[in-house]
C-alpha positions as semicolon CSV with decimal commas, in nm:
position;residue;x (nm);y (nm);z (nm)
1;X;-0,997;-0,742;-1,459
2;X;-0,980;-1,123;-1,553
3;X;-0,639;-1,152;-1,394
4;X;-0,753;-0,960;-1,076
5;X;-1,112;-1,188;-1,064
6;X;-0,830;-1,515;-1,092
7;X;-0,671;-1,396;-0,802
8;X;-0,960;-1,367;-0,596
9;X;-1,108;-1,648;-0,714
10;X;-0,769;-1,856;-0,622
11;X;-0,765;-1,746;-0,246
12;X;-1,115;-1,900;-0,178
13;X;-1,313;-1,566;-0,207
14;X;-1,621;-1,434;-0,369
15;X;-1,594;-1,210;-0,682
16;X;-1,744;-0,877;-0,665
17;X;-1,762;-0,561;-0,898
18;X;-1,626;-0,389;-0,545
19;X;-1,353;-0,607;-0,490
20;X;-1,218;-0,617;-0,812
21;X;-1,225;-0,233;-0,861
22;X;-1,014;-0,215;-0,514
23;X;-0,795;-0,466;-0,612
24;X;-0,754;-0,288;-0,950
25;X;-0,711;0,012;-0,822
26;X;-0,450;-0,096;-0,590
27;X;-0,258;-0,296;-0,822
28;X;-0,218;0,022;-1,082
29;X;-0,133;0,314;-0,870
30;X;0,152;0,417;-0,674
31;X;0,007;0,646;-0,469
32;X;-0,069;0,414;-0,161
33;X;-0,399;0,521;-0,100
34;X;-0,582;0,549;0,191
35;X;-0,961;0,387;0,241
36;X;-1,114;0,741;0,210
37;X;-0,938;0,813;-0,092
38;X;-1,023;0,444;-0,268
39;X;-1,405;0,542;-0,185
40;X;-1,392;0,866;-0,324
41;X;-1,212;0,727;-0,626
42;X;-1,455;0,466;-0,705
43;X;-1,785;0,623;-0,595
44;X;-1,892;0,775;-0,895
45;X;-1,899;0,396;-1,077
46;X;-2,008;0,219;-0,759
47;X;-2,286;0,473;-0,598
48;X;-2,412;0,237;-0,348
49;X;-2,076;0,123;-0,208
50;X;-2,021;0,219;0,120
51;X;-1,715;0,356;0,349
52;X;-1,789;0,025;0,520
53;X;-1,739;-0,207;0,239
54;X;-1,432;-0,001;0,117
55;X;-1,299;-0,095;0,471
56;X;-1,425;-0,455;0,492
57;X;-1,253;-0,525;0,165
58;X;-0,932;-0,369;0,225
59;X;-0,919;-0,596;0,548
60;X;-0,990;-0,933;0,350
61;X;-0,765;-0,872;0,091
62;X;-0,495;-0,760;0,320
63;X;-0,547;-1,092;0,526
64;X;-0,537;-1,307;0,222
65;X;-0,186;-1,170;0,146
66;X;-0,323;-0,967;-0,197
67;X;-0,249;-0,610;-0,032
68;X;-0,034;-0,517;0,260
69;X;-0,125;-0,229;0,502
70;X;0,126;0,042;0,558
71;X;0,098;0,316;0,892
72;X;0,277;0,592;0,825
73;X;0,180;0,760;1,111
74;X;-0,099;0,991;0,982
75;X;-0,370;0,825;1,156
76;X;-0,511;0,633;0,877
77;X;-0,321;0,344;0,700
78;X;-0,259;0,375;0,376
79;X;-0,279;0,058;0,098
80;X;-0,035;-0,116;-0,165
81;X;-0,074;-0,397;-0,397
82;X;0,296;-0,465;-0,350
83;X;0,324;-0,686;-0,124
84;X;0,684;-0,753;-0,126
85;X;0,864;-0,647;0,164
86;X;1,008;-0,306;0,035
87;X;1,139;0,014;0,205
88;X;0,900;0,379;0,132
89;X;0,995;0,741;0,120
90;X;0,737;0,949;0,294
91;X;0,693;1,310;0,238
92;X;0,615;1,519;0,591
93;X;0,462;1,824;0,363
94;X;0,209;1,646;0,151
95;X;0,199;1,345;0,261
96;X;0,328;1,159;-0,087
97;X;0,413;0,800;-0,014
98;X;0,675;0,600;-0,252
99;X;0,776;0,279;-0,226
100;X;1,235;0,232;-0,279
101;X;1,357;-0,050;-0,443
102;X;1,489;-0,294;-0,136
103;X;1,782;-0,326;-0,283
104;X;1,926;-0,011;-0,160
105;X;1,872;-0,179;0,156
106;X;2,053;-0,492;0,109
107;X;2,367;-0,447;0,320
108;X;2,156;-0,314;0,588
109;X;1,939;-0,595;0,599
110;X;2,283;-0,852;0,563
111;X;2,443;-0,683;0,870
112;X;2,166;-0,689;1,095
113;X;2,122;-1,070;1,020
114;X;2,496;-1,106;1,097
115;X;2,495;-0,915;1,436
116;X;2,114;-1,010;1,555
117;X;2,145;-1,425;1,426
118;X;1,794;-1,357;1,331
119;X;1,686;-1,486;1,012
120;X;1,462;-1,157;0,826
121;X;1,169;-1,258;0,692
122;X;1,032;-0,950;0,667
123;X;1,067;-0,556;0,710
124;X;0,857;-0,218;0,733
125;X;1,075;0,051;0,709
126;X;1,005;0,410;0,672
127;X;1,190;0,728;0,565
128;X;1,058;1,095;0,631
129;X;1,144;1,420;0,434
130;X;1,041;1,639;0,182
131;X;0,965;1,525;-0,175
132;X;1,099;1,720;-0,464
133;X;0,812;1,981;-0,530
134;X;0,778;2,064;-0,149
135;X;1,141;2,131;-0,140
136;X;1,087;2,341;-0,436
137;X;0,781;2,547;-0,246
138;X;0,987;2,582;0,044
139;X;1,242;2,685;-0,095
140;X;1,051;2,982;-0,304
């Protein structure tokens, strides 16, 4: 919590019980939540917190570079803490997001530098199948 309330307190913005249970939620899961799920998650210690302020706070911390904001086309973006540009896995059954290391991606990224002249700064890059235990359901 003290590292998380440093953070905040480093980019300029207020420290709240809210924020920091977002933030620390974000920043110990791998299961790129979405907004809805955050709430739900949190609402039994914060009763009074709102949708709203689940939003709101998932839009500052995104713009102050703490969280990025991934759309994997379900209609509702989903949040990580990492915020270093990195490939994910998505599954099409359940909807299981992972992130892959980017450097399975390295060679990629090289050769489209060398045939584009563009210098990459940055990349959102998606891949769609089925995760292990939906490949094991469809497959029983």
């Amino acid at each position: 919590m003290e590292e998380a309330a440093a953070l905040l307190k480093q980019k300029g913005l207020k420290v709240t019980p809210q924020r920091l249970a977002i933030l620390n939620l974000l920043r110990n899961t791998k299961e790129h939540p979405t907004a809805e799920t955050i709430y739900k998650k949190l609402a039994s210690d914060f009763p009074t917190m709102s949708l709203a302020t689940v939003y709101k706070t998932l839009e500052v911390l995104k713009n102050m570079g703490l969280i990025q904001e991934l759309n994997v086309g379900e209609g509702s973006f989903r949040y990580d803490a990492n915020t270093n540009s990195h490939p994910h896995v998505v599954c099409i059954s359940c909807g299981k997001v992972e992130d892959l290391d980017e450097s399975l991606l390295k060679d990629v990224l090289d050769e489209i530098s060398q045939h584009t002249d563009y210098k990459l700064v940055e990349q959102k890059l998606y891949f769609y199948g089925y995760c292990p235990a939906c490949q094991h359901k469809l497959n029983n």
